[in-house]
N, C-alpha and C positions, 0 to 999 in steps of 0.2 A: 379459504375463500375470501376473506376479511382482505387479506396480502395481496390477492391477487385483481380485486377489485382497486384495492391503493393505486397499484402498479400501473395498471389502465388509464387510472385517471390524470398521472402522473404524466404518463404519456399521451393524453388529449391534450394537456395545458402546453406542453412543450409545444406540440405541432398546432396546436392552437396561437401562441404568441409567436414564433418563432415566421410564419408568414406577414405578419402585417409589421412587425418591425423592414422586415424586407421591404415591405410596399410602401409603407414611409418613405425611406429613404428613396425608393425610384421615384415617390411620388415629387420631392424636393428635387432630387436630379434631377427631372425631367421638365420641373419649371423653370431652373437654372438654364439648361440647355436650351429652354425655346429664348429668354430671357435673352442668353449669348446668338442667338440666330437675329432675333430681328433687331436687336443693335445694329445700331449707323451711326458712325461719326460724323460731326460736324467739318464740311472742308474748310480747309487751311486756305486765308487768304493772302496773295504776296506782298499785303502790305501791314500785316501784323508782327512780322519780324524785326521790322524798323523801330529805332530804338531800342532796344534788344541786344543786335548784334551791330559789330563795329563794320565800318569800309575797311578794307586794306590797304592800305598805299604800301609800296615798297620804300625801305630806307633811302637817304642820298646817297652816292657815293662819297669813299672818303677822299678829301681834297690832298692835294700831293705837295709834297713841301716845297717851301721855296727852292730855286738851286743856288741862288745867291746866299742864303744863309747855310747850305752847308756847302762852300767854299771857305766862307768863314770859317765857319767849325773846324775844317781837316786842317786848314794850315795854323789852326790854334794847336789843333792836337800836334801837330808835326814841328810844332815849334818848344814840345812841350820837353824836359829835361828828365831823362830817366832816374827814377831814382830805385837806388838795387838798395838791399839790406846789406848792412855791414859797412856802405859807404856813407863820407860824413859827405855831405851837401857843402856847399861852397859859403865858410866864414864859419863853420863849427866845426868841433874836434872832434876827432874820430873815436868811437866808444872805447871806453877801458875796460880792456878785458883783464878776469882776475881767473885767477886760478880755483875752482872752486872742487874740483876734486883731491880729497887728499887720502894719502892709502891709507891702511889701514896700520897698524900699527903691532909689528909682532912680538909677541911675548917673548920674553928672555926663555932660552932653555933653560932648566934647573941644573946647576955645575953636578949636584951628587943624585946618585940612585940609588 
């Protein structure tokens, strides 16, 4: 009897707390929500931006080079003397070349076996 009176009362508290934890939180959500309904922002006006953000302008175009100066240029280059490897340039002497590989060098056979 003892047990079974426990057991009951166990289960008044349960369903006993177990609603009003619930109605708490609706009670909060529900302020929240109205809270988010009659909010109104303040309007933006078009002259709080300034300062803030920049104007645009587009870049210059880039200027174009003279054509007088690269006349110059081409007939500098076309006047210019090629120079290859291997060749001496004109008043110096042409590299010395040496022999730098040499064979190897084989061992005498042994005369007896």
């Amino acid at each position: 009897m003892a047990r079974a009176t426990s057991q009951q009362a166990a289960l008044q508290r349960r369903t006993f707390l177990a609603p009003t934890v619930a109605l708490r939180a609706d009670l909060v959500q529900d302020m929240y929500l109205k809270e988010l309904k009659t909010y109104k922002p303040a309007p933006l006006k078009a002259s709080e931006s300034e300062g803030l953000v920049q104007k645009f302008s587009a870049p210059k175009p880039p200027q174009s080079p003279d054509e007088g100066d690269l006349a110059q240029d081409l007939k500098a280059y076309e006047e210019q003397q090629v120079e290859l490897e291997g060749q001496a340039t004109s008043g110096e002497s042409g590299p010395v070349e040496e022999d730098w590989f040499e064979p190897p060098e084989e061992d005498e056979p042994a005369a007896s076996h």
